[in-house]
C-alpha positions in Angstrom: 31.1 -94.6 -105.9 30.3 -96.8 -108.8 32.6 -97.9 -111.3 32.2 -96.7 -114.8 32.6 -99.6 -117.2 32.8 -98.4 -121.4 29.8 -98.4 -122.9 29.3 -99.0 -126.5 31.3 -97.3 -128.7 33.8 -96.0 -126.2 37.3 -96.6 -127.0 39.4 -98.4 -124.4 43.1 -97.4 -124.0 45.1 -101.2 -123.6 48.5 -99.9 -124.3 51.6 -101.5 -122.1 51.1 -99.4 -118.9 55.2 -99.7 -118.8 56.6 -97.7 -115.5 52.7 -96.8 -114.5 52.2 -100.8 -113.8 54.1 -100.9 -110.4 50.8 -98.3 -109.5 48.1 -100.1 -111.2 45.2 -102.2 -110.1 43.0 -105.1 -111.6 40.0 -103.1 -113.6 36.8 -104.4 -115.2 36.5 -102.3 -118.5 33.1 -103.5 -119.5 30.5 -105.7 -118.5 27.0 -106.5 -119.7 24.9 -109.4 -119.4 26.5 -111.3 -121.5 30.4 -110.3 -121.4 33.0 -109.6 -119.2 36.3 -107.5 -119.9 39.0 -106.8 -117.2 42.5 -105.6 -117.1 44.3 -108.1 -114.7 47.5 -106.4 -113.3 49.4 -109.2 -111.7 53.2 -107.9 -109.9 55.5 -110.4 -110.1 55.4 -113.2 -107.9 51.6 -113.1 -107.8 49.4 -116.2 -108.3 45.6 -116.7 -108.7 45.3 -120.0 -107.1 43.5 -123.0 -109.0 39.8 -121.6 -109.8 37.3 -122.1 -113.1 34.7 -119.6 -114.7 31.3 -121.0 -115.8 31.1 -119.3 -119.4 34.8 -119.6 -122.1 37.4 -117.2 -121.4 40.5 -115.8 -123.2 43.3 -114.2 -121.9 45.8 -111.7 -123.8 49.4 -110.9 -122.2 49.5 -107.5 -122.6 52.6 -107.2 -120.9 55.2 -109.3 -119.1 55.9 -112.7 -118.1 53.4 -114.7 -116.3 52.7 -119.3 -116.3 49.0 -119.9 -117.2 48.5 -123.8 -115.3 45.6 -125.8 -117.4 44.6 -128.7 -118.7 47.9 -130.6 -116.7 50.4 -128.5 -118.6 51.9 -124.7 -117.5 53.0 -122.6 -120.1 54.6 -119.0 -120.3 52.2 -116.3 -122.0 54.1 -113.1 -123.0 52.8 -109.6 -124.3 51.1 -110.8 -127.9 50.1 -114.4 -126.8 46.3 -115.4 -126.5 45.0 -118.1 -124.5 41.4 -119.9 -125.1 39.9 -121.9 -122.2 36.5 -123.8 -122.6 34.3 -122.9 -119.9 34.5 -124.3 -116.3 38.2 -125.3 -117.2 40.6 -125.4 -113.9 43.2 -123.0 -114.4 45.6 -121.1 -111.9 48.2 -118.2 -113.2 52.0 -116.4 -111.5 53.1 -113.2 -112.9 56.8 -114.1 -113.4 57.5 -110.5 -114.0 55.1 -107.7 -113.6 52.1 -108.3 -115.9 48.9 -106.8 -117.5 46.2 -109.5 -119.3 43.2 -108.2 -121.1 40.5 -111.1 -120.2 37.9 -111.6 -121.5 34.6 -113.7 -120.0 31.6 -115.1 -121.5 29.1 -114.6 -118.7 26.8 -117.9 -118.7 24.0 -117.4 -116.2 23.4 -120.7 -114.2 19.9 -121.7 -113.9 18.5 -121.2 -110.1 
C-alpha cells in the first residue's frame, strides 16, 4: 500500500497529539522533489544516533522534551522551539520525554 503524502493545498493537522502520542509513528507528510516534511515521534528515551542530511534542515518541537547534539554543543528543544541546521551538519537527538518534531528537509540531489 502506498503512503499518501498532502498534495498541494491540503491542510495538514500538526496539533500536539497529547494522549494519542504513546500510539503514534514517525510519518512523512509531504514530499516532492525538492522538499521533505515528516512528523518525527520520538518516546522518551529514544535517540537518533549521530547522522547528517545532504540538503538544510529545520526541526520544530511540537511537543515534549528532547536534546538536539550539533555543532559540539546539546541543547533542549521544547514544543515552540525551531532549530536551523546547514546542510550535511552532524547532528544526533533523545526524546527526554515523549516528543513530536515537524522536520522539515531540503532535498539536494547529489550528482551521480
Amino acid at each position: 500500500m502506498a503512503i499518501k503524502h498532502a498534495s498541494s493545498g491540503d491542510l495538514i493537522d500538526l496539533r500536539p497529539l497529547g494522549a494519542s502520542l504513546d500510539d503514534a509513528q514517525s510519518t512523512t507528510l509531504l514530499r516532492d522533489q525538492q522538499l521533505k516534511v515528516m512528523r518525527l515521534v520520538m518516546p522518551a528515551g529514544k535517540e537518533l544516533q549521530d547522522h547528517a542530511v545532504a540538503g538544510p534542515i529545520t526541526m520544530q518541537c511540537l511537543e515534549g522534551v528532547l536534546e538536539v547534539t550539533a555543532h559540539g554543543s546539546s541543547r533542549t528543544m521544547r514544543a515552540g522551539d525551531l532549530m536551523y541546521l546547514a546542510s550535511k551538519v552532524p547532528h544526533s537527538l533523545r526524546a527526554s520525554e515523549d516528543a513530536s518534531v515537524l522536520v522539515t528537509i531540503v532535498v539536494v540531489r547529489l550528482a551521480s
